[in-house]
N, C-alpha and C positions, 0 to 999 in steps of 0.2 A: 540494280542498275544505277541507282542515285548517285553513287559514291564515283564510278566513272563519270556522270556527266557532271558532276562540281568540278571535277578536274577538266573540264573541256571537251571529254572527250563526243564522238559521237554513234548514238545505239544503231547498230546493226541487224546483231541479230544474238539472241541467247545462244550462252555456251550446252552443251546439251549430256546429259550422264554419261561418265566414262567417256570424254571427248579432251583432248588438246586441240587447241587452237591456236595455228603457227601463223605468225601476221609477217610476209618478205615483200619484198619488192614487189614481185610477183603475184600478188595476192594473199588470196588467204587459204591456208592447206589446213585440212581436219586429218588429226590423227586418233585413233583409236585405242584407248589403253586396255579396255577389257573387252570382252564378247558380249554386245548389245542383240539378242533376240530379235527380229524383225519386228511381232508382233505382239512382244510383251509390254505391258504395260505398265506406266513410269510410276512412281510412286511418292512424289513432289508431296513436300511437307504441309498440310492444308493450313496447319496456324503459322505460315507467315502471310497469310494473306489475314487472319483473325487480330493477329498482336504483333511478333517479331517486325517486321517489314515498316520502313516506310513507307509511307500513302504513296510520293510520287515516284517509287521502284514500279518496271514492267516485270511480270513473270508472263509465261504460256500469252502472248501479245497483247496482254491487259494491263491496267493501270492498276496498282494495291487498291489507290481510293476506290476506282468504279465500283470493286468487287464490293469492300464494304458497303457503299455506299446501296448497293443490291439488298447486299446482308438486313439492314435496316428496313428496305422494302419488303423484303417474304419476312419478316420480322413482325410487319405492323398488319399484315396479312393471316398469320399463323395467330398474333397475339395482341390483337385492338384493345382499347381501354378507354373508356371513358376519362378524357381531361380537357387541359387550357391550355397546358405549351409541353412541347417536347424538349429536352437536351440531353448532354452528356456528359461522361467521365472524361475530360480532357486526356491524353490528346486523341489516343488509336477507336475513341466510343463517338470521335464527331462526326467521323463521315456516315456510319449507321446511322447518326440518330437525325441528319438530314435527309435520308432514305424515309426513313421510320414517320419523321414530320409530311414528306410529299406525299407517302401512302395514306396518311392516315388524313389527312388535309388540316392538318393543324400547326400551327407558329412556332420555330423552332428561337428557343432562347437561350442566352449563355446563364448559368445559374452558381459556376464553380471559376472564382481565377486560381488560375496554378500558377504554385513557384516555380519555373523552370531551371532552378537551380540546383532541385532535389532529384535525385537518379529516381530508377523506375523501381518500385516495387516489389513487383513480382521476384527480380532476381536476386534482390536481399538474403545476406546466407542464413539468417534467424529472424521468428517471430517480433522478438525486440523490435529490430533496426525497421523489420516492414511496419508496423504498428506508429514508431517516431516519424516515420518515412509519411505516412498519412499527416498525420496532426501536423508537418512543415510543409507538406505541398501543396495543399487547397486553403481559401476561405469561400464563404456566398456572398453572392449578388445578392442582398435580401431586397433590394429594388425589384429583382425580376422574381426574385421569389415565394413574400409576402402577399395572403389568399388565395395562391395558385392550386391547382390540382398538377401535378409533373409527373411526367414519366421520365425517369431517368437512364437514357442508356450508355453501356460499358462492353467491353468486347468481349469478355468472359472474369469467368469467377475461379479462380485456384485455388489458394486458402481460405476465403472467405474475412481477409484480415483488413480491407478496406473498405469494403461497402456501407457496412453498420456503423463507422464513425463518420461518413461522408452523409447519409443517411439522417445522423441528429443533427450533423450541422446546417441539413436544410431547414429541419424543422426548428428549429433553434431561430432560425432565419424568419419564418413565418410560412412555413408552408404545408399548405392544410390534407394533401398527400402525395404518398410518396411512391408510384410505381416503377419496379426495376425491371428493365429489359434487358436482358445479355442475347449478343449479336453474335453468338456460338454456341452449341451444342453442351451441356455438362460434361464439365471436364472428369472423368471417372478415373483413366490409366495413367499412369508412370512414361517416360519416354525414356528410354534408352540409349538413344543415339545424340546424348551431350545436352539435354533441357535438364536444371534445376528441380526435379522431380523424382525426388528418391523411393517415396511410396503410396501406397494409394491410400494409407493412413491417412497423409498431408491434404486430401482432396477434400475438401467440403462435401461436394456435389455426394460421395461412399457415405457421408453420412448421415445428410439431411434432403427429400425431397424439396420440389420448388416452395412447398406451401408451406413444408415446417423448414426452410430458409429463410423465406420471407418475415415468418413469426420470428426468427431468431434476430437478424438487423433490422428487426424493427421497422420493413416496406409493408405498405399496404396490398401487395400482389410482386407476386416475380413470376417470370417467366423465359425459358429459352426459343434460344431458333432449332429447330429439330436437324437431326443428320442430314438427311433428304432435302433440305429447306439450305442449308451452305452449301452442301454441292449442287443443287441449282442457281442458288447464286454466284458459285465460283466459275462454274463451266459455262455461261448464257453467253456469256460476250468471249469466249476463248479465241485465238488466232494461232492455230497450230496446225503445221500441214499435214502429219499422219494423226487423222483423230480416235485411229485404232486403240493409239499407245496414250491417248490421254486415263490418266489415274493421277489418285492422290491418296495419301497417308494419313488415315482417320484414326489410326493407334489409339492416341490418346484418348479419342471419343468413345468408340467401338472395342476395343480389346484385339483387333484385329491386325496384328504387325507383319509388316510384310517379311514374307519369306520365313513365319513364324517364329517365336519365341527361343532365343538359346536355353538349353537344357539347363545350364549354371544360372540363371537367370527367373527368382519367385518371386513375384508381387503379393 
């Protein structure tokens, strides 16, 4: 919704699957392009409320941020730590990690500035460009983060090709450890339906558990938000009027795609 209300416009209400929406004189007329099942349930992509989305887009009557901002709560609940200050991976890891700081009742600091002139990582078409992609988009605060103990959070881990150089730069900075919190489920699957994710090769999460990850970039602890633990944080504040049909698309997480898997189709 972000992208209409920069233009002025003003939010009504979500467009909804297999829906046009005719705006006349008259009002406003829905028209239907496929057969919507009364009480099937939808299947709304759960990582753009994780990454894709921005913060101040509405989906299912909610704000991106709040839902994060939850995510970092069952977060600091599922997975406390002994520290000083909490922060995060700029940009889509701050509103977790201001959830993750109220939960856990400790000071959340900026520890990372980013270049916002460097695109986003994740969709980089090669290892290469994501790897230079790091090394130009951050430096440390070592003000805030010289003696600290930190937990660092980020909204999830794909490749695994940014955390461990993000990782020395704090310690490089001064800081005496380094706990990583991801604010989503391990990403295990492939997605199909148009994500940058050709196999499940490319997934970190297929080949290293959280502990022999952590050993790997070099954190003192990593840990995720469990399946169970984002869809309670996605759904708690939802505003939808048939709450039969609420659902959401955990593919990537679970292996579980809706409407199953095409036969031409092996991960």
């Amino acid at each position: 919704s972000c992208g209409f209300l920069s233009i002025g416009a003003r939010y009504v209400r979500e467009v909804q699957p297999g829906e046009i929406v005719e705006l006349t004189r008259d009002g406003i007329k829905t028209i239907d392009i496929i057969d919507c099942p009364e009480n099937r349930r939808h299947a709304f992509c759960i990582f753009e409320y994780v990454y894709f989305a921005r913060s101040d887009s509405i989906f299912e009557g909610q704000m991106v941020y709040s839902v994060r901002l939850q995510c970092g709560r069952q977060l600091a609940r599922e997975a406390g730590v002994d520290a000083d200050i909490v922060s995060s991976v700029p940009e889509s890891g701050t509103a977790a990690a201001h959830g993750f700081a109220r939960e856990a009742n400790l000071n959340f600091a900026e520890v990372l500035c980013k270049n916002r002139y460097v695109g986003r990582t994740f969709i980089q078409p090669s290892t290469r460009l994501r790897q230079l992609g790091v090394a130009k988009k951050f430096g440390a605060l070592s003000e805030n983060v010289a003696g600290k103990r930190l937990v660092l959070i980020d909204d999830s881990i794909v490749r695994g090709n940014t955390i461990g150089p993000i990782i020395k730069l704090l310690r490089d900075a001064g800081a005496l450890e380094v706990h990583i919190r991801i604010a989503s489920p391990p990403l295990l699957y492939p997605c199909y339906m148009g994500i940058n994710i050709p196999t499940r090769e490319e997934l970190i999460a297929n080949k290293l558990n959280a502990e022999e990850l952590a050993k790997y970039v070099g954190a003192d602890s990593l840990a995720y938000l469990s399946v169970d633990g984002l869809k309670k944080a996605v759904q708690l504040n939802m505003s939808v009027k048939k709450p039969e049909q609420v659902g959401h698309c955990t593919a990537c997480l679970t292996g579980d795609y809706p409407g199953g898997l095409p036969d031409e189709l092996e991960w």
